[in-house]
N, C-alpha and C positions, 0 to 999 in steps of 0.2 A: 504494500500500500504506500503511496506515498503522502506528502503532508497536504495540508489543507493550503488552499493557494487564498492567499492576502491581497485583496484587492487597493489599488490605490498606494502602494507598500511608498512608492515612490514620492509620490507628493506627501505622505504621512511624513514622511522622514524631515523633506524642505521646509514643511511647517512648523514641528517640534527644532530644527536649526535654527530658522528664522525666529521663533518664541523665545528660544534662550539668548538671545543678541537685542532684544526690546528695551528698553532704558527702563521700563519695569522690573524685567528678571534682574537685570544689572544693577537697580538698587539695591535690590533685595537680596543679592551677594556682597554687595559692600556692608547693609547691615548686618550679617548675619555672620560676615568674616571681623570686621573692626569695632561692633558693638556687645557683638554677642546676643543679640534677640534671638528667638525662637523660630521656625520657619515659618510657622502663621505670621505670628506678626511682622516679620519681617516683610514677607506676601502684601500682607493688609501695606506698613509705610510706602511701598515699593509703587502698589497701586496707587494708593491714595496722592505720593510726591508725583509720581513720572505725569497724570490727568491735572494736576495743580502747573507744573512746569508747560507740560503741553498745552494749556488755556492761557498762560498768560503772554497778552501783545509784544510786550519789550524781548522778549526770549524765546528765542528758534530750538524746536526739540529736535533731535537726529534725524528722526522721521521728517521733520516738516522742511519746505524752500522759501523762498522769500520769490517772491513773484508780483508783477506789474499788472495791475486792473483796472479798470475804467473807473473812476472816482465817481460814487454816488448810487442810492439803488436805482433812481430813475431814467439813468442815465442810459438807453435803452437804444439812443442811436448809433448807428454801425459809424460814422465818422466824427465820433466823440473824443476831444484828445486825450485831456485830463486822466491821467493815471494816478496812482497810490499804493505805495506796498504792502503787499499782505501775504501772511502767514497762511501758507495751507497747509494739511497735512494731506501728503499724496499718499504715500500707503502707514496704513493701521495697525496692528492686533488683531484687531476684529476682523478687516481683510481675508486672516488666516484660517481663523474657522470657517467663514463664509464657504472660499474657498475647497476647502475639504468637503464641509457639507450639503450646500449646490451647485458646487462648480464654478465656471471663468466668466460665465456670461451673468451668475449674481454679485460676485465680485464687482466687476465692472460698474454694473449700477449703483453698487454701495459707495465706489467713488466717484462718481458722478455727483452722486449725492450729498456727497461730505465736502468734496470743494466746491460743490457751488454754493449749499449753505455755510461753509466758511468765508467767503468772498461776500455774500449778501450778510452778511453777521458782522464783516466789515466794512460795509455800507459801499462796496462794489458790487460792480460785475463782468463777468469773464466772455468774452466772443465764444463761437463754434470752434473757428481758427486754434483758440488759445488751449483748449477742452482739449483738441485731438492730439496739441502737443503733449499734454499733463497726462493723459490717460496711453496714447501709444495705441489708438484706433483711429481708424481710414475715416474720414467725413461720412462717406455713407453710412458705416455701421452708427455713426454716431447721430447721425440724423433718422437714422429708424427708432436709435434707443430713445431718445427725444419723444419722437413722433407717437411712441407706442405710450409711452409715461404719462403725455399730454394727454391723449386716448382715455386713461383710466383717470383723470381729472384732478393730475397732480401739477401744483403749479412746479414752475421749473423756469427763475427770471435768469434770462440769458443776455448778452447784447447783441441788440439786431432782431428783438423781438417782433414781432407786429402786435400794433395795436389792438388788432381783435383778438390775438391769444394772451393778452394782460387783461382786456377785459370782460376774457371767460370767466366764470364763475369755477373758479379752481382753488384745490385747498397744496396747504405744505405738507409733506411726507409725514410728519407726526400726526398732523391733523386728520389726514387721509386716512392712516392706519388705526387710528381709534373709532372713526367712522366704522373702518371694516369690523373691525372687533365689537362694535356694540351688536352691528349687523347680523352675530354669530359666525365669521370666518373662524381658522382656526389659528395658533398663534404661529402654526409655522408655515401656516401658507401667506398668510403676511409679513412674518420676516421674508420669506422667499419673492 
């Protein structure tokens, strides 16, 4: 007989690598080498510092870039000059589960999702152009991802919007998904 075959073996692996290099685990080795705390709490500061360091404006976390944005949420036209720097965070943590658990095309949308409401949280906003840089997908794929998002009546401020898809009646990703959940979805086909 031979052994049971492990699906996935491959990406299991790059994920648990990439988790141990997160500025999370790597607090929580420095606490746990030069303090002496426990591994819970050490876990618990780790978390707690690395989401305190990664929110705050004045300070870039490993994960995050410093990147040019159109200054302003309203600022919606495509020949707008005004830019402003802002912190995005291109990939996450959370990425990694995503990942494992539905694949490259939920991934994708989680950050889609996470740097535009970073950029609109810093009262910017980012072109199609500037998207397809950050994420590492063709215009087209990105303009169906859009397209299909818009679909399910989630807003999604970009620059270069039209005016009638600003003034759909569409709600933000948090918004949206509590919608679903009163609705009776279930909780992982809305994270999904």
């Amino acid at each position: 007989m031979g052994t049971n075959k492990e699906y996935r073996k491959g990406l299991k692996y790059r994920v648990a690598s990439a988790r141990s290099k997160t500025l999370e685990s790597l607090l929580s080795a420095k606490f746990r080498q030069e303090i002496g705390t426990s591994k819970v709490e050490s876990n618990l500061l780790g978390e707690r510092i690395s989401k305190w360091i990664l929110k705050r404006p004045d300070i870039r976390g490993p994960n995050q870039i410093i990147f040019y944005a159109s200054k302003g949420r309203a600022s919606f036209a495509r020949r707008y000059k005004n830019t402003k720097k802002v912190n995005l965070t291109v990939y996450d943590t959370e990425d990694l589960d995503l990942e494992v658990e539905f694949g490259i095309y939920t991934l994708q949308i989680s950050r889609l999702f996470r740097i535009l409401e970073e950029a609109y949280s810093a009262d910017s906003l980012l072109s199609s152009k500037e998207l397809t840089l950050l994420l590492g997908i063709s215009p087209t794929a990105l303009r169906g991802k859009l397209q299909s998002l818009r679909h399910e009546g989630i807003f999604i401020p970009t620059k270069g919007m039209a005016k009638k898809e600003r003034k759909r009646a569409a709600l933000f990703r948090s918004t949206w998904a509590l919608a679903k959940y009163f609705k009776g979805f279930s909780l992982q086909e809305i994270r999904k």
